[in-house]
N, C-alpha and C positions, 0 to 999 in steps of 0.2 A: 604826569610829567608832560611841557610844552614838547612838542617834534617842530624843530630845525627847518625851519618853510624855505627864504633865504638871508642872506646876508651880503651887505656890503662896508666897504672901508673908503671912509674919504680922511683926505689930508686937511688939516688946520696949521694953522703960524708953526704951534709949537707943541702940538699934536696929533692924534689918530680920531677917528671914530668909526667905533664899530655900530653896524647899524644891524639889526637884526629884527627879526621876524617870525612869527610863529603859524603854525600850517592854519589856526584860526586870525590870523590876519594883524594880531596885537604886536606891533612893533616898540621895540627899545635900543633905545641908542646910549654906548658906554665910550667916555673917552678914555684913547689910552696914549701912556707916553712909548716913544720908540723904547724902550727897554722892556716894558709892560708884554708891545707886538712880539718882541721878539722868544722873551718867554715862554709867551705861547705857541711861538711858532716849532720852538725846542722842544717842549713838552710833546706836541702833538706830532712831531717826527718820530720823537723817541719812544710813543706810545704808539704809534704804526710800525715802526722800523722791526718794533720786538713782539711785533702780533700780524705780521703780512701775511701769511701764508692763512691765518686763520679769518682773518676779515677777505681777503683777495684771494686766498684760494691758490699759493702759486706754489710750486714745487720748488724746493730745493738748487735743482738742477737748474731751473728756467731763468732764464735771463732776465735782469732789471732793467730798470730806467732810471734815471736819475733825474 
């Protein structure tokens, strides 16, 4: 499996693009409509939000951030 090197997002007329890259250097680029970003942007909150303490490590108690 590729590991996540970076990424970037730029703006088009009446699109996204996500621009990505792999730790060996092979870049692809997907485009996406705002619904598509924001999706994902839902999914990956809601897939941190329900696993933080186990990816980050935070106590119960400890205060967030928003």
């Amino acid at each position: 499996m590729r590991q996540l090197a970076r990424f970037a997002i730029s703006v088009r007329a009446d699109d996204f693009v996500l621009h990505l890259e792999d730790a060996a250097g092979e870049k692809i680029d997907f485009a996406a409509t705002p619904d598509q970003l924001d999706t994902v942007i839902d999914a990956l909150d809601e897939m941190l939000s329900e696993s933080e303490e186990e990816y980050f490590g935070l106590d119960e108690g400890a205060p967030r951030l928003s």
